[in-house]
N, C-alpha and C positions, 0 to 999 in steps of 0.2 A: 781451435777445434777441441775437443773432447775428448780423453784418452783411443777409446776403440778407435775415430777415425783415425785419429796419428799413426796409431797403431797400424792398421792397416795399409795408408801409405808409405812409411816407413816399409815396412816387409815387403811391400810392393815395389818399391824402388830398391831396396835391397837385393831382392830377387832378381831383377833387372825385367823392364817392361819386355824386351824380345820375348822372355821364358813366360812371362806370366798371363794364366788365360785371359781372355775376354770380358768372362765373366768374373773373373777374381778383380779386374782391373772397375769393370764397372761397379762392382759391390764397392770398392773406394772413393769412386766417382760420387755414388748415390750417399755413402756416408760424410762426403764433405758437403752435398748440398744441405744436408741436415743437421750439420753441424755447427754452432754456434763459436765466436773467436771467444777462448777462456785466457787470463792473465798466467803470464809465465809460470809465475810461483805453485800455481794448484796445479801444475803438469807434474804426475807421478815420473820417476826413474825406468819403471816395468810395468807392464798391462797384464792381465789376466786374458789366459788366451781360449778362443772358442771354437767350436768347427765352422764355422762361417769363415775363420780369416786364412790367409794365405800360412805361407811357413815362413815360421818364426827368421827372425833376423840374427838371436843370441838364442844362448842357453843358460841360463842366470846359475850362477855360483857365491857361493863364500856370503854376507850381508844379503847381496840382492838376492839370492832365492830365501831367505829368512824372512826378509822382506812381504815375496809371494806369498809364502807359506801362510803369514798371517794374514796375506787380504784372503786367502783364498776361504780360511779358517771364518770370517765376517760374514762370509758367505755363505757359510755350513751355518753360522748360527741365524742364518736370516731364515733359512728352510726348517732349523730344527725343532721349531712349535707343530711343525704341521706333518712331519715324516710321520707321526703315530700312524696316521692313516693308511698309510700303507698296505698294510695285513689284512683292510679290512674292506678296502674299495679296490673294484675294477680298475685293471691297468689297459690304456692303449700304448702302442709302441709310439715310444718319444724318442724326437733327435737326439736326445740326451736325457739324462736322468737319474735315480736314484737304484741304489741295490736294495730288494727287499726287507734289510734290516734297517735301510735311511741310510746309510755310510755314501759316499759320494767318491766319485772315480774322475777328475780332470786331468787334463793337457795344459802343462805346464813349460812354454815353451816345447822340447820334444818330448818329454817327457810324462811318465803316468804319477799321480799320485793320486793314494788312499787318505779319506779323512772320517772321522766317525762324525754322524748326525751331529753332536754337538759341538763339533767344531775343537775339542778336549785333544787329539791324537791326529798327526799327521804320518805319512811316511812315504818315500818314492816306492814306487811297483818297480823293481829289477828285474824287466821280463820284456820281453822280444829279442829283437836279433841289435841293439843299440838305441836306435831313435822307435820312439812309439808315439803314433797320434790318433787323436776322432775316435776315443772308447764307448762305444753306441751298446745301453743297455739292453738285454733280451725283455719282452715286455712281462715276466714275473718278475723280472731284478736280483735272478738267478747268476745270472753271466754277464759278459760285456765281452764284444768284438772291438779290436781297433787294428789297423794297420800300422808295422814296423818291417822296417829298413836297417841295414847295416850304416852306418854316418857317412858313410862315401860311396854309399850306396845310389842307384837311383829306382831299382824297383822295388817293391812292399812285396808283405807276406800278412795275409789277413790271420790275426791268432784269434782263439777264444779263450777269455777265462773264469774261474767262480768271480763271485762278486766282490773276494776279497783280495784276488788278486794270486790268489793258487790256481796251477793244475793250468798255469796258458801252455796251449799246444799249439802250433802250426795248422792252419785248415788248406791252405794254396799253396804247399810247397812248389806244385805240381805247375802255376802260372805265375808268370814275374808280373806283377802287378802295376802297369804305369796309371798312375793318379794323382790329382793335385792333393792338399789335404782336406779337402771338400770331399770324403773319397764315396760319400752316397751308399750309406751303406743301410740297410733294410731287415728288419726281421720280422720274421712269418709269426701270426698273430700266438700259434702255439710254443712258437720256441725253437723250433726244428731247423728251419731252416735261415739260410741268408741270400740275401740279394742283392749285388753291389754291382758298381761300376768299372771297366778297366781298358785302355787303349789298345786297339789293336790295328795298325797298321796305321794310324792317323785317324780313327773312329774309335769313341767310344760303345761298345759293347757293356749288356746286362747278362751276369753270369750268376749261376745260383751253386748254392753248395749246403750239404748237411752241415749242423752243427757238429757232428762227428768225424765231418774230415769226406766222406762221400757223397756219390755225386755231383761232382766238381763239372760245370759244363756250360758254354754259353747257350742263353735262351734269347738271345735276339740276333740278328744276321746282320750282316755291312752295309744294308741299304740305306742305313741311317746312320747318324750319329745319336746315342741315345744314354742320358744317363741322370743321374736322383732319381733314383729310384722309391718310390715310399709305398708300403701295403698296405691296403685297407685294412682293417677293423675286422672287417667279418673273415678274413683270409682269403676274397675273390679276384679280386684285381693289385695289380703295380701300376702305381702310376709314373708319370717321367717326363723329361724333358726331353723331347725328339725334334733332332736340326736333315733332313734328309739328304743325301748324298747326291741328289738330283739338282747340278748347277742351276737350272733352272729356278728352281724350288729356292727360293732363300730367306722364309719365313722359319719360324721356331714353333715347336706346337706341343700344345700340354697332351700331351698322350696318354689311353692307358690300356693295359692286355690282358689277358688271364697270365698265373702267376708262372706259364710256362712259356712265354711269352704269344701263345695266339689269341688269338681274336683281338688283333689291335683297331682302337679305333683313337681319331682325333679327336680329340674335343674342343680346344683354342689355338688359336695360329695370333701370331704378332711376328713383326718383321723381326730378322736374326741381328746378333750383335751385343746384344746386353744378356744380362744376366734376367731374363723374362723366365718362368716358371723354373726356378730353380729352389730348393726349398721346398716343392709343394705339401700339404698338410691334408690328410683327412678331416672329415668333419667324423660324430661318431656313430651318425649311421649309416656310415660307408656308401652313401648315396651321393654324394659330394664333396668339393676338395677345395680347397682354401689355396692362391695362390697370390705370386705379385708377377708384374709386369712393368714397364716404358710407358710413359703417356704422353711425348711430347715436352712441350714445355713445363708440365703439370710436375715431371719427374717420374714418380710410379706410382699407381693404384695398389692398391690390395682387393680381392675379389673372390669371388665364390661361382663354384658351376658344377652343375651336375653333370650327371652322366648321360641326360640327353641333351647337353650342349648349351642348356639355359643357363645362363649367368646371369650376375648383379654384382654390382661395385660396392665393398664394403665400406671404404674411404670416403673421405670427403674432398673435393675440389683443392689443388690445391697445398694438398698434405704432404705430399710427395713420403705416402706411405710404402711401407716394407716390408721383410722377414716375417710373416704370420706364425703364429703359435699358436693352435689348438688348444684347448682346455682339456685336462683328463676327462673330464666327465662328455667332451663332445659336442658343448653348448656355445663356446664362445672364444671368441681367434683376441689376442693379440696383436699388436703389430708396432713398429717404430715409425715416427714419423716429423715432420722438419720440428717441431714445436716440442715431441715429448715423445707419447707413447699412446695408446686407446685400446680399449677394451672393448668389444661388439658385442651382442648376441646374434649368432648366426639366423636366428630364425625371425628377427626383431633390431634389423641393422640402427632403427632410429635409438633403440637401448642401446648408449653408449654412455664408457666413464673415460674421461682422458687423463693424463696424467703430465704432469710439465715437468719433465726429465727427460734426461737420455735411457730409460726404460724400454729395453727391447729392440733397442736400435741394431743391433748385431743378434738378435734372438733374444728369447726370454724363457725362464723357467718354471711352469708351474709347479706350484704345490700340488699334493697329490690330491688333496680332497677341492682343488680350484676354486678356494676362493685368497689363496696368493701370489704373489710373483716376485721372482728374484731375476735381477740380470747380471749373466758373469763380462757383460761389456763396462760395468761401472761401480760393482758389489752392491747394489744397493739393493731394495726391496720395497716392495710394497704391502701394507695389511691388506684387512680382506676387502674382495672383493666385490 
């Protein structure tokens, strides 16, 4: 297999399968059908860790976080032709991403670190309460939210901080935060606000809170379980994954609300169990949402649906594709897949570029001005696009 999947099972078994969700277990599943057997010798020490994957199994020290430091560093230089852009094009809110200056903020085992656009300067962020994970930039690339925990701890505390990694505060002292580190976390297209995921009573619940620490409060009720939370573009809707508390009901459905959590409505239902609309991705005119799902033997599609319910299969038969990534610009999803990686236009799925790598397999990174990609499941990159 491929670094990410090992990685992934590895932490997974590490963790121990009792503790570990459904959907964390299936994301390993889908990444070993995708994954190709590699010779011992090219199996790295340490992986580069993402929000996608479970929590880490180590915390690398001494050589081995030296090690990191420098893939991580491969990484910054693979983005840093293209950060100019920044200052000058529209940003939508990414699963991850760049600070307005191009500087780049990862999860490093649990850990934060700062590196400049050019890959030139590293350093660890010293900020939360011990372990810090999943720093989700605000969409000017002003801030970044991530959840930390005390190390023998088990509930989080979502902070926010500037882009450089000053000025992190506490926003949830006020709720113990149960999350895997998938922790779904959401920012409102202007900055203001956040949207994240957190257990309550054996349901995940959608809770919203100011960037300033107010308004701390849940927006969705216990009739479901509901959580990935992602906002539209225009700032009108959340969209999510909703599993309903109704024994009867035991399908999964890509849901979405207004951002205070009313006017829910369904949009996709697949049967429950895997990791089916997890990830979901806006398209950029907040008319539509990019997701993946189960298909059977097929493994999973990747797919597109509006908001009245029409969809289309971005994938091809077969692919047992994955992880969707939207483009900054809102034109065209990425996605992983058994063979490599693909590149779509949303509006023209027969425009396709494939790519014969583990590209995106675990997510992927746009450049800002989208026509690149970097994946942190492999350091690698690709030109334009």
């Amino acid at each position: 297999m491929n670094e990410s999947a090992d990685r992934l099972l590895v932490n997974w078994l590490t963790e121990g399968p009792d503790r570990a969700s459904p959907e964390a277990v299936e994301r390993a599943m889908a990444a070993t059908r995708r994954a190709s057997q590699r010779p011992a010798w090219a199996i790295p020490e340490r992986w580069l860790p993402m929000q996608l994957t479970m929590r880490s199994a180590f915390v690398p020290s001494g050589p081995s976080r030296l090690l990191l430091i420098a893939a991580v560093g491969l990484l910054a230089l693979a983005l840093a032709a293209s950060v100019a852009f920044i200052a000058s094009r529209p940003r939508l809110p990414p699963p991850y991403g760049l600070a307005s200056n191009g500087s780049i903020v990862v999860g490093v085992g649990k850990e934060l670190w700062l590196m400049d656009a050019d890959g030139g300067r590293s350093h660890r962020l010293d900020i939360g309460l011990g372990t810090a994970i999943g720093p989700v930039f605000s969409p000017d690339g002003t801030k970044f939210a991530f959840m930390s925990r005390p190390a023998t701890a088990t509930n989080s505390v979502m902070f926010v901080a500037n882009a450089d990694g000053t000025g992190a505060r506490a926003l949830t002292s006020g709720l113990p935060i149960v999350t895997p580190d998938l922790a779904g976390i959401t920012w409102s297209p202007n900055g203001s606000t956040i949207v994240f995921n957190s257990m309550d009573k054996g349901l995940n619940r959608l809770y919203s809170v100011g960037v300033d620490g107010s308004g701390l409060r849940p927006i969705s009720d216990r009739s479901a379980d509901r959580r990935y939370p992602a906002w539209s573009p225009d700032g009108r809707w959340l969209a999510y994954r909703m599993d309903p508390a109704n024994p009867v009901d035991s399908d999964a459905y890509l849901a979405i609300s207004r951002p205070d959590g009313t006017g829910e409505r369904r949009l996709l239902k697949w049967p429950t169990g895997d990791a089916s609309f997890s990830g979901s991705q806006w398209a950029g005119d907040s008319n539509r949402i990019t997701y993946f799902r189960s298909e059977g033997t097929m493994g999973h599609v990747v797919g597109v649906v509006g908001l009245d319910g029409t969809q289309a299969i971005l994938s091809r038969p077969t692919e047992d594709a994955a992880n969707p990534a939207v483009s900054p610009d809102g034109h065209h999803v990425a996605y992983g897949m058994y063979s490599g990686a693909a590149v779509v236009d949303l509006d023209d799925p027969s425009s396709r570029i494939e790519i014969p790598s583990g590209l995106a397999e675990c997510g992927a990174l746009w450049a800002p001005d989208a026509t690149a990609l970097a994946s942190p499941s492999g350091v690698s990159a690709v030109g334009t696009i």
